[in-house]
N, C-alpha and C positions, 0 to 999 in steps of 0.2 A: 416552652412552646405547648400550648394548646392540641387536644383532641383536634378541635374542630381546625387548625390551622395545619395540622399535619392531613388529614382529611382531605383539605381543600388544596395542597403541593402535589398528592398524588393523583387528584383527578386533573389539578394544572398542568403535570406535567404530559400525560396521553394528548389531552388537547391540544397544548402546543406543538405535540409532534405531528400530529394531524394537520393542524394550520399550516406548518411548515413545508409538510410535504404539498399541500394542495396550492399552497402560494408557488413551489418549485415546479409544480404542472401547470399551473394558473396559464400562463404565455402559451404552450404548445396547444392547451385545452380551448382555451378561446379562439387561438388560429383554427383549427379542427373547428370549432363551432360555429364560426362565424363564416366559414367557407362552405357550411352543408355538409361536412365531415364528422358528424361530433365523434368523440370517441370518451367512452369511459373513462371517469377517473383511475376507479380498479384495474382497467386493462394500461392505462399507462405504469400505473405500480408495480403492477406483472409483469410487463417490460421490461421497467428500469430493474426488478428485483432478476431476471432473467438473464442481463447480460443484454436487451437488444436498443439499440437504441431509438427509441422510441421518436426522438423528434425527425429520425430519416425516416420512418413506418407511416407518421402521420404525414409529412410532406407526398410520401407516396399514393397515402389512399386520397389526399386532397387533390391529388394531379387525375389519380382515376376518376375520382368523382366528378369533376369538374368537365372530364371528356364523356361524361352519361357510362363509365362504367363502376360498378357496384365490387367493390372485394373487400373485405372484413379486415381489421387490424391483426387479427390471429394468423387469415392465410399469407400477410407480407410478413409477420415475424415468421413462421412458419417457415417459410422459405430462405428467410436472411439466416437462419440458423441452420438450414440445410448446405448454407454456403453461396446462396445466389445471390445476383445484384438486383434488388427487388425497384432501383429508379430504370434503368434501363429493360429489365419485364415489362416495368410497367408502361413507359411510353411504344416498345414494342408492339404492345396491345392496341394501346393508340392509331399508331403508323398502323396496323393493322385494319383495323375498325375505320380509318379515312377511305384506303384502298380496297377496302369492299371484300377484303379478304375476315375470313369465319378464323379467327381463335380466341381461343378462351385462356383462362389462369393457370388452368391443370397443364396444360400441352406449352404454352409460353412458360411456365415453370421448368419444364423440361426440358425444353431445347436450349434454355439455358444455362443447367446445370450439365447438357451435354457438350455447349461450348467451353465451357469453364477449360481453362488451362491451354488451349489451342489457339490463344490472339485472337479469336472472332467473339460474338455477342450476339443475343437473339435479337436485338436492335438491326443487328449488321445483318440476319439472315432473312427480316423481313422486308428490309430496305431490298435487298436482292431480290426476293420475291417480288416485288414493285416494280424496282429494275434493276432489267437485268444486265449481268456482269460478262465481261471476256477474260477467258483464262488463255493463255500464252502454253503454248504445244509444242517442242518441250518447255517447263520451265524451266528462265532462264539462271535461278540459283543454283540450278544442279550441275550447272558448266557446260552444259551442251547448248549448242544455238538452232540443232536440226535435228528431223527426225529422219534416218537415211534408209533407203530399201533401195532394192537391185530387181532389174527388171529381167525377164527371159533372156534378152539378151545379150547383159552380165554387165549393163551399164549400170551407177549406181547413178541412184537420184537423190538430191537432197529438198526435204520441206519444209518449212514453216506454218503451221496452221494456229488458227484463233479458234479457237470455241468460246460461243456467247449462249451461258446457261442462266436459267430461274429455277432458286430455290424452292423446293417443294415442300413445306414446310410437314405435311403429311406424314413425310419419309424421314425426314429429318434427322429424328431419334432413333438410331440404330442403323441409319443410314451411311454406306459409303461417300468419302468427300471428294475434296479436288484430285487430290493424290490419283486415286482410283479415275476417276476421266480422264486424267493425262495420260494415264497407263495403257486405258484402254482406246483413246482413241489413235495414239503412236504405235500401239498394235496393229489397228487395224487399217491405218495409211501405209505400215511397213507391206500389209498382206495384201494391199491394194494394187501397190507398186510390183511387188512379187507378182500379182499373176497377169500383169502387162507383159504384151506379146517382146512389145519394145519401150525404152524410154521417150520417145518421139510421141507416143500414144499418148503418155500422161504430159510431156508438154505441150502438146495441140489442146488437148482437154481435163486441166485441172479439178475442174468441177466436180469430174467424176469421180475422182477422189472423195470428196465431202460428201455427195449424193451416196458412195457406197459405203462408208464408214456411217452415215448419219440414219443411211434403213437399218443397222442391227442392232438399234435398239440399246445403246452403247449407257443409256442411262438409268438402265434397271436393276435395283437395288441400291441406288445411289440417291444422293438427300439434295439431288438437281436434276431441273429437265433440260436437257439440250436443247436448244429452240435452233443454232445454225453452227455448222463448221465451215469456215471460212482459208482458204488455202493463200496465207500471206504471200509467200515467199517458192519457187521452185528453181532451182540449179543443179545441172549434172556434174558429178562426182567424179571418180575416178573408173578405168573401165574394169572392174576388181574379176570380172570373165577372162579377161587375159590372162590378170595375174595369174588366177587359182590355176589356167593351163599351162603356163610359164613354171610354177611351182611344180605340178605335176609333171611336166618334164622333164624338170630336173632332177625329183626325185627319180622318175625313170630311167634317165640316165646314171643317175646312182645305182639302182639296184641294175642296170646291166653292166657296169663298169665292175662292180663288187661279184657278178657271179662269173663276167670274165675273168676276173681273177682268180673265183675258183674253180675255172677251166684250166688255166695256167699253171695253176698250182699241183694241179692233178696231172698234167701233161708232165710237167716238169718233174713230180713224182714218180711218173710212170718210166722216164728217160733213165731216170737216177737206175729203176729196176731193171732195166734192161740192161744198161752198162755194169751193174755187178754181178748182173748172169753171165755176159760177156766174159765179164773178166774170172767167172768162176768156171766158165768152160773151157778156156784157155790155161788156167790152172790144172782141168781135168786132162787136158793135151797135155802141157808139159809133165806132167805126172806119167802120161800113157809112154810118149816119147823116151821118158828116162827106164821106161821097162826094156824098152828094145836091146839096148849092150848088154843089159844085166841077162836079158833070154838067149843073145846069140853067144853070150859068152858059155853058160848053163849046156846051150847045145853044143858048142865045140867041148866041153870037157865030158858031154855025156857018150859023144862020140853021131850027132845026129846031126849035126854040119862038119862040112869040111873042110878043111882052109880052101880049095877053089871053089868052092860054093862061097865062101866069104867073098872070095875078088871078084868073080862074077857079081855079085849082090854089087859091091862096088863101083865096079863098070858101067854096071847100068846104072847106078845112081851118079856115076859122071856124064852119062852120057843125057843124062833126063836133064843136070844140071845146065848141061851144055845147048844142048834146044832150047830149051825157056827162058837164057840170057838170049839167043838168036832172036826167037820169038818174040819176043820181049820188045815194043819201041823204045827208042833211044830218049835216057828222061826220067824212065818209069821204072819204078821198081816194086 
């Protein structure tokens, strides 16, 4: 083998890889081309050597193009590598740009690496902005089917309310979502309800439910504007004013039941003390009683009674005995 034939295998073979590749972009390059898209040979190479795949990049800047808007193969790789979905930006843009609403790539970039992982799309948040949506107050996945408040006068009320919001695309990003409107507008129908004189007030005039929830301004900081709250549904509840004085009674009757007891229990203590002072006084008697023989005897042997002093003592104590059986009704003793 020849100089000149070893020469001519090494510059064949770069060319060939060359041919190869540009025949492998050939098909995306001339789509691109032929649509007013062109796109660099080099930048699809950078692509493909990148990891992005270039022929969703080019479909996408062909779709912008084609709608009069301008974005670079770099900023749709750019973003497909941040994790976006660079076809649905990009018609975002679009839906955007028919309905006369201002976004651009940087902020449509954004909102949709803010939806990313939440089931929504910036496709779906500009469609909203277009038109607009009704959310269900409460939602109905959380298991509850009403929002319930109690009025002064302890009746409860049950509601169902719609809210029909437009996305603000402005707010968007860093913006609170549905979650947070349902929060705050069953707040503020519960506080509505609360400072009704009665229930009859908010059934004559539902409305005013929505007019007072929908002045405080229920959608700031949030990545939606409230445009109406709508009061589906109203039904009276149970009257839970009874209950809580029913309850309350009954505790009150508990605690006076419990501190009769510790009346009684005290009384009954105190009985206990008097019957064994009773019976200790009685003991002090018979004690006293049994000194008496032992002293009359003491005196007759010291010579300080005398036997007729005894019988006398006697006498009289027959005779006392004998009046107060007289005395005495028949019966009683």
């Amino acid at each position: 083998m020849t100089v000149s034939t070893i020469v001519l295998i090494v510059i064949a073979i770069p060319v060939l890889i060359v041919v190869f590749i540009f025949f492998s972009f050939l098909n995306t390059w001339l789509k691109a081309f032929m649509n007013g898209a062109a796109v660099s040979p080099f930048n699809l190479l950078g692509m493909r050597l990148g990891g992005v795949p270039y022929n969703l990049v080019v479909d996408a800047r062909i779709t912008a193009v084609k709608a009069g808007i301008e974005v670079s193969t770099d900023k749709i790789a750019a973003h497909y590598l941040a994790g976006g979905n660079v076809v649905p930006t990009v018609q975002a843009i679009i839906a955007a740009q028919k309905a006369g609403i201002e976004l651009g790539w940087d902020r449509a970039c954004a909102i949709d690496l803010a939806t990313k992982g939440s089931g929504k799309s910036v496709l779906e948040a500009v469609r909203t902005s277009v038109d607009p949506r009704v959310i269900d107050c409460p939602n109905p996945e959380s298991g509850r089917t009403t929002i319930d408040g109690v009025a002064k006068d302890g009746i409860q009320v049950k509601v169902k309310a719609r809210v029909t919001v437009r996305t603000h695309l402005d707010r968007f990003v860093g913006g609170a979502k549905e979650e947070t409107i349902i929060a705050r507008v069953g707040e503020g129908i519960v506080s509505t309800i609360g400072t009704s004189e009665s229930y009859k007030h908010v059934l004559e005039s539902p409305d005013r439910i929505s007019k007072t929830v929908l002045a405080r301004g229920l959608d700031v900081g949030t990545a939606f504007e409230i445009l109406s709250i709508d009061i589906a549904d109203v039904d009276v509840g149970e009257n839970v004013g009874a209950k809580l004085q029913e309850a309350q009674a009954e505790a009150n009757k508990s605690i006076a039941q419990a501190q009769a007891e510790i009346r009684r229990a005290a009384a009954v203590a105190v009985e206990q003390e008097m019957k064994a002072r009773v019976q200790e006084m009685q003991a002090k008697v018979v004690e006293a009683q049994a000194q008496v023989p032992l002293a009359m005897a003491e005196a007759l042997r010291s010579g300080r009674l005398g036997v007729m002093d005894y019988y006398k003592m006697e006498n009289v104590q027959a005779d006392s005995a004998m009046r107060q059986s007289i005395a005495q009704p028949e019966g009683k003793k």
